[in-house]
N, C-alpha and C positions, 0 to 999 in steps of 0.2 A: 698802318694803324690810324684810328678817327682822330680827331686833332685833340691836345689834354690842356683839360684847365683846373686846378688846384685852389680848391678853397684855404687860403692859409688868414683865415676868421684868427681863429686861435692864438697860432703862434703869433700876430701881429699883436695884440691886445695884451697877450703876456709880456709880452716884448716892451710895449709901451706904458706896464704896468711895474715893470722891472721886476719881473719872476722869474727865479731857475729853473730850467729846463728839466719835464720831467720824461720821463721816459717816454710818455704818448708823446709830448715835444721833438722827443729824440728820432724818433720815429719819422715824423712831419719831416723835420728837417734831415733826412736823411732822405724821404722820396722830390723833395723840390732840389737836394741837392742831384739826383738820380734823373728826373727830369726837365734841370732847368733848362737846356740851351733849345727843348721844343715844346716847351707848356708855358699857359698865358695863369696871369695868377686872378682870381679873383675876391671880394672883400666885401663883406656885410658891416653896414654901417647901419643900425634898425631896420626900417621895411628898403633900405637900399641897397640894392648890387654894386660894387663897379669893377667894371672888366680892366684890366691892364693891359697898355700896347704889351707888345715884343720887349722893348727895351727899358717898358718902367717896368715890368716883371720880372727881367735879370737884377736890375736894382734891386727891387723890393725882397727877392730871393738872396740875394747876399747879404741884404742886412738882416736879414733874419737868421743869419747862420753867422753874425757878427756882434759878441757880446757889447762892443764898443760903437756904434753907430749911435750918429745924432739923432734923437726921435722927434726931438720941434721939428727940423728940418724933412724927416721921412715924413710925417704928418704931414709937411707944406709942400710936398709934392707927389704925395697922393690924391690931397686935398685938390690941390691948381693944378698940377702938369697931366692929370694921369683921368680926370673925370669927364675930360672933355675928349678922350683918347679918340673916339668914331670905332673903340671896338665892338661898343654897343650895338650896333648895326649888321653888325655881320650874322649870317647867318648861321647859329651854333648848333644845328639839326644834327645828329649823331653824334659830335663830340661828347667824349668820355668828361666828367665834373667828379674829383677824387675829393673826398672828404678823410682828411685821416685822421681828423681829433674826437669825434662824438658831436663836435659845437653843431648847434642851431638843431641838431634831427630831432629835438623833440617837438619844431614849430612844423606842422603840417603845411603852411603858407609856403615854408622854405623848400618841401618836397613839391606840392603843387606848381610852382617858380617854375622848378626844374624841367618838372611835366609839360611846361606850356613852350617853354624853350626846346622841346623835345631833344633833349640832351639825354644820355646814359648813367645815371648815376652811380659810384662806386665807393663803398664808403668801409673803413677800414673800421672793424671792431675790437678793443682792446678785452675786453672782459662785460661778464655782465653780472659782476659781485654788487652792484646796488638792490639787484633783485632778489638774488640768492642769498645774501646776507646784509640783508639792509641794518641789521641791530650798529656794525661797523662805518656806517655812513650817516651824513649831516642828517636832517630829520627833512623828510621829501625830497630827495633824491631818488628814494625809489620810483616813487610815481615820474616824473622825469623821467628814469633810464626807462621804465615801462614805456613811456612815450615811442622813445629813441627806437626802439629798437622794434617797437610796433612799424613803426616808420620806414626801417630799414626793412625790415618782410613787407611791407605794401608794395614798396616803391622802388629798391634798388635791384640796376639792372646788375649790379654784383656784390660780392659783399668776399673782403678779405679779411683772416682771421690771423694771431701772430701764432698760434698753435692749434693744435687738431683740439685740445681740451678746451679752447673757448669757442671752436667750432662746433663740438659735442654739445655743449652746453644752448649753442643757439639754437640748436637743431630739437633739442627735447623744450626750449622756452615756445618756439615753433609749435612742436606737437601739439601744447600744452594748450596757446590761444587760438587754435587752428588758421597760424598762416602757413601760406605757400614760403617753401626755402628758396633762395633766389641763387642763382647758381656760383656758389662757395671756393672759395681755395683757402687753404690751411699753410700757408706759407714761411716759416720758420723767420724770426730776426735776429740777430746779435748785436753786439753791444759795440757802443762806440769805441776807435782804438784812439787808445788813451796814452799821451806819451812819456818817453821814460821816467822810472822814478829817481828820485834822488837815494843814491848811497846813504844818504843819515837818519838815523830814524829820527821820526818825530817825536818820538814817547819813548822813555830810559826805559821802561819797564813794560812788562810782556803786554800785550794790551789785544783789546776781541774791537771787532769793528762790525756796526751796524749801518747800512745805506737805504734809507729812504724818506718821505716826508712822514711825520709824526703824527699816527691820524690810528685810529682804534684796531685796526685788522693787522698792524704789523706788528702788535704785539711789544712794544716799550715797557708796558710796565711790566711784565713777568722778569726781562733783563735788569729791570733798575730793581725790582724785589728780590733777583739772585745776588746781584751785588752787595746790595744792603744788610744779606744774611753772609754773604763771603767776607765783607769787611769785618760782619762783626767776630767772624769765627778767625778770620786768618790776620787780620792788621793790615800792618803795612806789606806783606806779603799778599795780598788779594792782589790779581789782574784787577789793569784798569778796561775800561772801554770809552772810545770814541764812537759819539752819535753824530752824524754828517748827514741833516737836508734840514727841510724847514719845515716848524709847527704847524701844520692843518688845523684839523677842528675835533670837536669833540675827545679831547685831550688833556683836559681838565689835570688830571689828577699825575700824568704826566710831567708835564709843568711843574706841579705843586713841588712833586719831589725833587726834579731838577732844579730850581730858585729857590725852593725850602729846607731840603732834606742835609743838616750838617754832614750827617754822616759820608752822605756820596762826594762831596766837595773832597777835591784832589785827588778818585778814583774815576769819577765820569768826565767824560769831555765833550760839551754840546756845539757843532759847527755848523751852524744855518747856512752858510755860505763855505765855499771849497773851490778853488780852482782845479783845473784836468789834473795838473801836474802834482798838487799838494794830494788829489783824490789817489791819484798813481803810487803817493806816497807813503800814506796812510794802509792801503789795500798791501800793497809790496811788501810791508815790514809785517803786519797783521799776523798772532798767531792763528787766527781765522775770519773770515764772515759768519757774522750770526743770523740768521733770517727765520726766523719765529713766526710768519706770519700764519694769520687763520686762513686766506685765501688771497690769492693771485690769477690772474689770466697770464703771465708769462713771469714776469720776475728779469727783468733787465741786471738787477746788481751779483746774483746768480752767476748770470753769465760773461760780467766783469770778473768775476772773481777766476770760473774756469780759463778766463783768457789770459789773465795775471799769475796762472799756476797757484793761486792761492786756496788752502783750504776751508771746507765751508761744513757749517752745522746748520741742517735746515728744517724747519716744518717737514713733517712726511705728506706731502701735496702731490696729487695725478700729475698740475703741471711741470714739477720741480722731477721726476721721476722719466717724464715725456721728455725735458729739454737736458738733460743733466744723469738721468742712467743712476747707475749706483756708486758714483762718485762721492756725493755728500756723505756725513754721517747725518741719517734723518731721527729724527725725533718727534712724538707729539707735541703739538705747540700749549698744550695744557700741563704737562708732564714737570714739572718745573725740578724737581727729583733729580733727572735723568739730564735735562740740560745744566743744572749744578753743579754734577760728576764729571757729563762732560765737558764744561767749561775748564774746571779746576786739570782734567788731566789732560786737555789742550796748553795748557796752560807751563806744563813741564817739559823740561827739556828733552827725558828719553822716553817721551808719547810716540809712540808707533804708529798713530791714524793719521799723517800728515804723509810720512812716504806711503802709507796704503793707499793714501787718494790720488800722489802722483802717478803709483802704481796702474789704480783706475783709467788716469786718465789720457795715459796712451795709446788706445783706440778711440777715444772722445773726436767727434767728428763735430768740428764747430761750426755752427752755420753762419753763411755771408752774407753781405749785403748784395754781393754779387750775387750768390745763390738765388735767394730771395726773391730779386728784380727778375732774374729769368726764366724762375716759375710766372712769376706775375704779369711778365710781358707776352709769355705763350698763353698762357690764360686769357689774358685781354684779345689778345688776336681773333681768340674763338668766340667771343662777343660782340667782336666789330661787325 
């Protein structure tokens, strides 16, 4: 295979920035962890490249997969030890250059880069909900991901997908601005294994659990408006719910009821930050995951959950349907009626949809990260 070099733009910057790892994160670090000991890393500093030896890119690959790493120090030897490397020099004609965050593809400079290096580029697409439903995103991000992904049909010598639905999805954005599709795999991912939980629950009382950052498409306030009508109809009898990630944008109203609402205080529980094992623990005890959203291109917490045996109430989504069968109980994410009921009869002890979905999910065929890599690795071969 041609020789591989990892843009890890992203995850360095998050890193440096002290942000939790989101599932495109998880991702990243899951293929530098898949190809560190034969890929060189490389890092955008504005209009600068710089390539990594051999050995400052095992470095820089572990501490990115190292919540506790010094970042003065990783700066100060990216900065001195690693810029003067002489990998600059070499000659990178056919190597493979894996993008797998989105960063930089909407700067055409950064494709043409690549063109002139005559390198192959391969760049991993998570979704393309900025386009499709921009009302749920910061205000110009569409235009952006329009960029992106103009970028990716010009210019990539491949392009991986984390499901066949956000492959569908490129392929009709394709039709639609008349580019060429550039030769695709649809390569399933799963979710990171997360270690055991603790015996204790975290929460006396039955509780629903929500995972992700708190941003308009996942759907927060319809659960903080079912609560608010559970509280007021049931009391102290209402399920509680924990929310685990952190505030994004355009969430306004969100917030408001979270820091304002009396009512929810001692029924919600907001955890911006969560360690594996306390996530482990939370999801373990859980009478379900709740996942409301209006649109996804995979849904990583989904697939926490199927791997934690836990059960889930989801949006009814192509992709949630694609990665997860008819395991969930699905619901409209508008329907707020129907997820009430359901909530409330999740919520009791002799609810029958909890062993129905074990039931379900004994032919559930989880996908690996092994799996994954060895579509992606016979795939690349046929591009070299």
């Amino acid at each position: 295979m041609s020789d591989i070099i990892i843009d890890v733009t992203r995850l360095l910057w998050r890193l440096l920035k002290k942000r939790l790892p989101t599932g495109v994160d998880r991702v990243s670090q899951a293929y530098i962890h898949y190809f560190a000991d034969r890929a060189k890393a490389v890092v955008r500093i504005g209009n600068y490249r710089m390539f990594l030896s051999q050995s400052g890119s095992l470095k820089l690959f572990d501490a990115l997969s190292s919540p506790a790493v010094d970042r003065s120090q990783l700066m100060n030897q990216l900065l001195h030890n690693e810029l003067f490397s002489g990998f600059f020099t070499k000659n990178l004609s056919g190597s493979f250059v894996i993008n797998t965050g989105h960063n930089g593809l909407e700067h055409e400079s950064y494709l043409l880069w690549m063109q002139r290096l005559q390198v192959k580029p391969l760049f991993f697409v998570h979704d393309l909900i900025p386009i499709r439903y921009p009302e749920y995103c910061r205000p110009g991000i569409m235009e952006k991901h329009r960029s992106r992904m103009n970028n990716v049909l010009r210019y990539a010598s491949g392009v991986i997908t984390n499901s066949q639905t956000t492959l569908d999805d490129l392929v009709r954005y394709a039709e639609k601005t008349g580019y060429r599709v550039p030769p695709s795999i649809a390569a399933p991912i799963t979710a990171a294994e997360l270690p055991a939980p603790s015996s204790n629950r975290p929460v006396a009382e039955p509780y629903f659990l929500i995972l992700g950052t708190i941003e308009p498409r996942k759907n927060h306030l319809l659960l903080l408006q079912i609560w608010r009508n559970m509280i007021d109809r049931l009391g102290d009898r209402a399920p509680r719910l924990v929310i685990i990630g952190q505030r994004g944008w355009e969430c306004e109203n969100v917030v408001d009821l979270l820091e304002r609402c009396e009512a929810l205080k001692g029924f919600v529980m907001e955890l911006p930050a969560c360690s594996d094992t306390d996530l482990a623990t939370y999801l373990h005890h859980a009478q379900a995951l709740l996942f409301p959203s209006f649109a996804e291109g995979y849904g990583m917490p989904l697939m926490e959950a199927l791997t934690a045996g836990v059960p889930v109430i989801a949006s009814d989504l192509p992709v949630f349907r694609e990665i997860a069968g008819n395991i969930p109980y699905y619901l409209d994410p508008l329907d707020s009626m129907g997820w009430i009921a359901c909530i409330e009869a999740f919520s009791l002890s002799s609810n029958q949809e909890p062993a129905a979905q074990k039931v379900r999910r004994v032919n559930f065929m989880q996908p690996t990260w092994a799996g994954h890599f060895q579509l992606v690795e016979e795939w690349m071969n046929g591009l070299a």
